[in-house]
N, C-alpha and C positions, 0 to 999 in steps of 0.2 A: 459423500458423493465422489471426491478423488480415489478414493479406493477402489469404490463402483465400476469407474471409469477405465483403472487402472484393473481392473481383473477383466471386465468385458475387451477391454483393447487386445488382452493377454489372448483370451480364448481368441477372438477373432482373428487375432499373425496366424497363431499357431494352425488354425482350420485355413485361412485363406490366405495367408503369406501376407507381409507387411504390403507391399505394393498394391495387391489388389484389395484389401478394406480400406476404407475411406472413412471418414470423422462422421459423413454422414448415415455410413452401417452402426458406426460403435453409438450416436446417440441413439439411432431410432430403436435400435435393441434394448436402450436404458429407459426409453420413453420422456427424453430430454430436448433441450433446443441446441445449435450449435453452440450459444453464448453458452450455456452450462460450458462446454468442452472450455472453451475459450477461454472461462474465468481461470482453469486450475492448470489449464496447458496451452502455450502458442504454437504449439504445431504436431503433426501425429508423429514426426522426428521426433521431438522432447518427451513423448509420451513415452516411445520404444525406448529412447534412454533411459526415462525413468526403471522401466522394466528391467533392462542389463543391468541398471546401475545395482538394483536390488538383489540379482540374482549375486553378481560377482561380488559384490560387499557381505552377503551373507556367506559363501564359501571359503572368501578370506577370511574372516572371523574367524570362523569355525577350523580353518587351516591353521591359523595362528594360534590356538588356542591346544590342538594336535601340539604344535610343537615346542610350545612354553609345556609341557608337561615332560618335567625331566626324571621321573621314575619309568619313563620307558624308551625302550632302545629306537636305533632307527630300522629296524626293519618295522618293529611295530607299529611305527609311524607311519611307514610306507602304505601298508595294509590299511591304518586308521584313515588315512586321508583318500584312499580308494575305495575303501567304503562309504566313506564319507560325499563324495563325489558319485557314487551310484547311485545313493540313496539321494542324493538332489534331486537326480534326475527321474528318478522315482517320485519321492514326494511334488518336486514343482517342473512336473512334465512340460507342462506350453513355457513358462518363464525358461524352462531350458533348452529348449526347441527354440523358440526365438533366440537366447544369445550365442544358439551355434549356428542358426543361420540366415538371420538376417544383420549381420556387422555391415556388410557393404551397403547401408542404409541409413547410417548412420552419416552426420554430417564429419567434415573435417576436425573439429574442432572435441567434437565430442568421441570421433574414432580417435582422438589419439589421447582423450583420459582413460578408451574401453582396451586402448592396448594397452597403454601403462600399467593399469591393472592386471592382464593377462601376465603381462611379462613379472610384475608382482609373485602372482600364485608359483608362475613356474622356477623364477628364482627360489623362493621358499622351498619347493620341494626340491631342486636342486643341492641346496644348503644340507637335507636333509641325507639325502644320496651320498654327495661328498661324505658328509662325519661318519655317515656307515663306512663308508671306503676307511675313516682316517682310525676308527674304532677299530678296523678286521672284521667286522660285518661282512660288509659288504664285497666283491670281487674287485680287487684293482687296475685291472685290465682293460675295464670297460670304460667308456670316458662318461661322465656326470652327468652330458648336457645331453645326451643322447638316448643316454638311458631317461631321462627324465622327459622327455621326447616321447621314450616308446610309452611311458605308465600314462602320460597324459592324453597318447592316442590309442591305446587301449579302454580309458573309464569313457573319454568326451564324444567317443565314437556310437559309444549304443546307445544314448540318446535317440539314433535313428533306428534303432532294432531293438530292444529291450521292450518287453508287456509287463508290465505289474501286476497284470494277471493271470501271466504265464505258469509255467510249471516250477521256476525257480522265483525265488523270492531275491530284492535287493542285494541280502549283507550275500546271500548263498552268490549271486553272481561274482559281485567284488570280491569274494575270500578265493573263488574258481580263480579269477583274476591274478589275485596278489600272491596267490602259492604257485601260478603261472610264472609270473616273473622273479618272484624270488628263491623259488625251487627250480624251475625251470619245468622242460618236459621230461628228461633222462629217468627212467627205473630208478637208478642208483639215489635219485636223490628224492626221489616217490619214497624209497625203500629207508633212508634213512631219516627221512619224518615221521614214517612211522614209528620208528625207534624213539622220536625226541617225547 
């Protein structure tokens, strides 16, 4: 029944924004009493937490897991975890849609374990950035936090514009993406990928 709970809550933010559903939309949809809710959650707060909590713990996983794998460079890193990040938002479209935009919904206590986490991911890929710099990967010109800045407002952004059942598929949008930022747009450097 938590899970029940927890996926009808999901679709309902995502169709009617955390504010306007109410505990008493997500049971009557389950065909429950309010004490159902009550038993497995004290408030539709703790339930939306539950939902970020799952989104951003499964991305970090799967981010750290990118980057304990030391048979590849960090550009490919870079790519993997922007793929990676599409494809969330792909497979777990409402879970994603909600932790981008209902954080200000969250109470104090729990906005400040959903930033800590945030700040988490983008240290990680930060980390990433630099060792490409300190490798010669990467361009040293650029400063870390910034670039890391633009790759995570590039993937978290199409969330709000991305179909999965559009004309490009996930990995095809993220690879558009990540030879975006890591080739840039110049001919010259279209021209010498091709070459690689």
């Amino acid at each position: 029944m938590k899970e029940r709970i927890i996926q009808k809550g999901s679709d309902l933010f995502q169709v009617k924004g955390f504010t306007q559903t109410s505990i008493q939309d997500i049971v009557e949809t389950l065909g429950v009493t309010k004490g159902t809710f009550y038993y497995y959650f004290t408030s539709k707060e703790e339930l939306l937490m539950e939902i970020n909590l799952r989104y951003i713990n499964d991305v970090l996983e799967k981010q750290v897991a990118i980057m304990g794998n030391h048979e590849t460079d960090a550009r490919t890193k870079i790519k993997e975890v922007m793929t990676m990040l599409i494809k969330n938002i792909d497979k777990q479209g409402a879970n994603a849609k909600i932790f981008f935009r209902e954080l200000n919904n969250l109470n104090e206590k729990h906005l400040k374990i959903m930033i800590g986490k945030r700040k988490e991911f983008y240290l990680n890929l930060q980390t990433i950035v630099e060792n490409g710099i300190a490798s010669g990967e990467l361009r040293p010109d650029l400063r870390p936090d910034i670039v890391t800045f633009g790759i995570l407002g590039v993937c978290n952004w199409s969330y709000h514009w991305f179909d999965p059942q559009g004309e490009l598929t996930d990995v095809q949008v993220a690879h558009i993406f990540a030879d975006m930022i890591l080739n840039g747009l110049e001919v010259k450097n279209a021209e010498l990928m091709l070459e690689e």
